[in-house]
VOGU-3710 file (C-alpha; in Angstrom, 3 decimals, decimal comma):
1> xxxxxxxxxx> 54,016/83,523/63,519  57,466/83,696/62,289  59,180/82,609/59,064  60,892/80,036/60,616  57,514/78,542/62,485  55,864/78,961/58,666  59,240/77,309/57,259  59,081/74,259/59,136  55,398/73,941/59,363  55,531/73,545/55,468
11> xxxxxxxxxx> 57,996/71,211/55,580  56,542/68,836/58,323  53,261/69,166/55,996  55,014/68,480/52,603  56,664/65,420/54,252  53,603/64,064/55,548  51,904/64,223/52,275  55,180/62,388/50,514  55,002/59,353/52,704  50,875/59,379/52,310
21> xxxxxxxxxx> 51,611/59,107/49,144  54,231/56,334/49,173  51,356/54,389/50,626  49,216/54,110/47,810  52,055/53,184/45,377  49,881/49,920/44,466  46,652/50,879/43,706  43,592/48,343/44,687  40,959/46,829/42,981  37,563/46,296/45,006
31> xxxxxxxxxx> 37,191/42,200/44,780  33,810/40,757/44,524  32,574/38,014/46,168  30,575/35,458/43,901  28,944/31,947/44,215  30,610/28,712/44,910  33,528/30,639/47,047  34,865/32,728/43,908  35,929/36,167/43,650  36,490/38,384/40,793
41> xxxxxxxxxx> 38,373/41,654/40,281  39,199/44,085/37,978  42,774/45,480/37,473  43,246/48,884/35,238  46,157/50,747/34,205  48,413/51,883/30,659  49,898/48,643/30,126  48,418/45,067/29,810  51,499/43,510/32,057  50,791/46,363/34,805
51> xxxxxxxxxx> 46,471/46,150/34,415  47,528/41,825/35,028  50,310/42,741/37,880  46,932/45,041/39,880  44,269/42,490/38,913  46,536/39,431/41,045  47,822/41,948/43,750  44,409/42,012/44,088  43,793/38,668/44,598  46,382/38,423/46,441
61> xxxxxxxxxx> 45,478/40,601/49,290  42,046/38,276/49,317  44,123/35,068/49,562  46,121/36,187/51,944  47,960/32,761/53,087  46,233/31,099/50,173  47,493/30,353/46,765  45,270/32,195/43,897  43,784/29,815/41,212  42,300/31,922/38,480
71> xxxxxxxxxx> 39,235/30,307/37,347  38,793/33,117/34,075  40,289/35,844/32,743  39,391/38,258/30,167  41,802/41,057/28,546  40,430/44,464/27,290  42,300/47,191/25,314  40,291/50,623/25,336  43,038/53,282/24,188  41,441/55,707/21,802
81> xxxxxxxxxx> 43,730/53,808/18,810  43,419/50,245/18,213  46,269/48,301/20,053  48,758/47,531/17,524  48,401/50,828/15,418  48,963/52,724/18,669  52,196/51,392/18,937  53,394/52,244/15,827  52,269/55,585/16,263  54,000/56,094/19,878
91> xxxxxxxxxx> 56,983/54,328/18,382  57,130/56,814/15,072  56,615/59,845/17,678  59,221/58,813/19,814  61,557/58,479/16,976  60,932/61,675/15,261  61,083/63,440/18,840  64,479/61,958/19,297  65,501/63,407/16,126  63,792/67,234/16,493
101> xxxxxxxxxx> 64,310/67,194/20,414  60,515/67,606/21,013  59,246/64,590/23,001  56,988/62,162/21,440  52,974/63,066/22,790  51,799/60,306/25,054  48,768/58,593/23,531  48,441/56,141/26,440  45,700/56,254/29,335  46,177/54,979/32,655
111> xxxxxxxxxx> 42,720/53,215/31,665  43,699/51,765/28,839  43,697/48,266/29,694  41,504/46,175/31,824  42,078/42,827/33,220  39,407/41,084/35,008  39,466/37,490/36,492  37,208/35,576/38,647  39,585/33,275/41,137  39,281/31,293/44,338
121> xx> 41,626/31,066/47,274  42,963/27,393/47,888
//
């Protein structure tokens, strides 16, 4: 096989995998059917607004046409700090970082918050 045939068979490959990829930019929650035609779902990522945004996407995709009525919610923070002293840590990293030119470590998870609401479709 020649370079060329390896050259562009590398490249059709690495281009298939990119737009895979671009696929599964939202990532899914499985959704659980429950009594009385409710659902519930968990959404998961490193921030609360983002673990929220997955949770209703979520929802969403069971709705469909339908408008999502969340019946309950619950929020829950499992980073390895508590929440609010975890900021002040990644905030005091980032700073001193800035001023040495080392980066600030990332102490967040992409589990570190989980949102989970039960909803109907109406």
């Amino acid at each position: 096989m020649s370079t060329f045939n390896k050259t562009a068979g590398l490249t059709a490959t690495l281009a298939a995998a990119l737009a895979l990829s671009a696929c599964q930019s939202t990532p899914s929650s499985p959704v659980i059917q429950r009594d009385n035609s409710t659902y519930e779902t968990t959404g998961i990522a490193e921030t609360k607004v983002q673990a929220q945004q997955n949770a209703l996407d979520s929802a969403q995709n069971t709705c469909r046409n339908d408008q999502v009525i969340v019946v309950e919610d619950t929020l829950t923070y499992n980073g390895i700090l508590d929440e609010r002293t975890g900021r002040m840590v990644g905030q005091a990293s980032a700073v001193i970082g800035s001023i040495f030119g080392t980066g600030s470590p990332d102490l967040t998870r992409d589990d570190d918050y989980e949102y989970t609401i039960s909803f109907r479709c109406q």
